[in-house]
C-alpha positions as CSV (number, residue, x, y, z in Angstrom):
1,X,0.0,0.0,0.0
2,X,2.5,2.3,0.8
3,X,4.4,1.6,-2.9
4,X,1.1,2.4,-4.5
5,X,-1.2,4.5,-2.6
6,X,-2.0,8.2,-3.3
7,X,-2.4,9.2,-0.2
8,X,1.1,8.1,1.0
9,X,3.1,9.0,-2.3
10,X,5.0,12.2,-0.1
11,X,6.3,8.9,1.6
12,X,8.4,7.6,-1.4
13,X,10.1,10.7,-1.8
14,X,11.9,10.5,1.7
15,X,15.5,10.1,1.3
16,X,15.4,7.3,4.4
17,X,12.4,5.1,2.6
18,X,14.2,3.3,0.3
19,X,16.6,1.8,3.4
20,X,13.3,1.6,5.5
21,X,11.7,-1.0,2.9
22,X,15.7,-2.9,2.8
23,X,14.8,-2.9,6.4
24,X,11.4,-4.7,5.8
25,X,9.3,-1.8,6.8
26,X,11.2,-1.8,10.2
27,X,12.0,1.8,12.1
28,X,15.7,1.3,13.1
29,X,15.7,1.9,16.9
30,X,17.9,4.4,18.3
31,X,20.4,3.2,21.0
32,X,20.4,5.7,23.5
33,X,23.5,7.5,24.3
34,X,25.3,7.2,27.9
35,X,25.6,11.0,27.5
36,X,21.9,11.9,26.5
37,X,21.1,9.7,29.6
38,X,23.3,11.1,31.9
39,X,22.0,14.6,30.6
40,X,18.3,13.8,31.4
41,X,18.8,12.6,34.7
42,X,20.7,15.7,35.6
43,X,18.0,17.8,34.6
44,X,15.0,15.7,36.2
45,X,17.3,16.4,39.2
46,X,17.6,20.2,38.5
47,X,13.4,20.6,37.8
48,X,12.7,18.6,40.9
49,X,14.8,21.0,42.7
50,X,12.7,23.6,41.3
51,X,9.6,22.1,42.1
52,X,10.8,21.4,45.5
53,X,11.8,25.3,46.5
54,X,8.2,26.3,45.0
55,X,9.5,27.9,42.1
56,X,7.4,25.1,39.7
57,X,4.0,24.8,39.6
58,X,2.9,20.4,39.8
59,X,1.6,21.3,36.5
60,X,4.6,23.0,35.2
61,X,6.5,20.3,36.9
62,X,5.0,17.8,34.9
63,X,5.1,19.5,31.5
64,X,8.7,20.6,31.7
65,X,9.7,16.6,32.5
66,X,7.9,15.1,29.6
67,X,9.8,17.8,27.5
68,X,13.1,15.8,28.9
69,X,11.8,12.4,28.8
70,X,9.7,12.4,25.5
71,X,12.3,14.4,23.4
């Protein structure tokens, strides 16, 4: 469907699709860097911190650690 359907045509002009089907239609996962790791856990610490000394919101709290989890 996606080699012949209209609707996903934008699709086959991706420069990554053609090693995305020699994958079998399988998103490579990313290994997470040691660094990047490292990096989020030392700003969860920092915002908890924050939240901790009143100067977050809970709400603001939890938008601010999604931004570091989920980006």
């Amino acid at each position: 469907m996606i080699h012949t359907g209209g609707g996903f045509s934008f699709i086959r002009t991706c420069p990554k699709f053609d090693q995305f089907v020699k994958d079998g239609y399988k998103i490579p996962s990313k290994t997470p860097d040691i660094k990047d790791s490292f990096d989020s856990i030392s700003k969860l610490e920092k915002l908890a911190q924050l939240k901790e000394n009143g100067y977050l919101s809970d709400e603001e709290f939890e938008n601010e650690k999604n931004k570091i989890i989920y980006e």
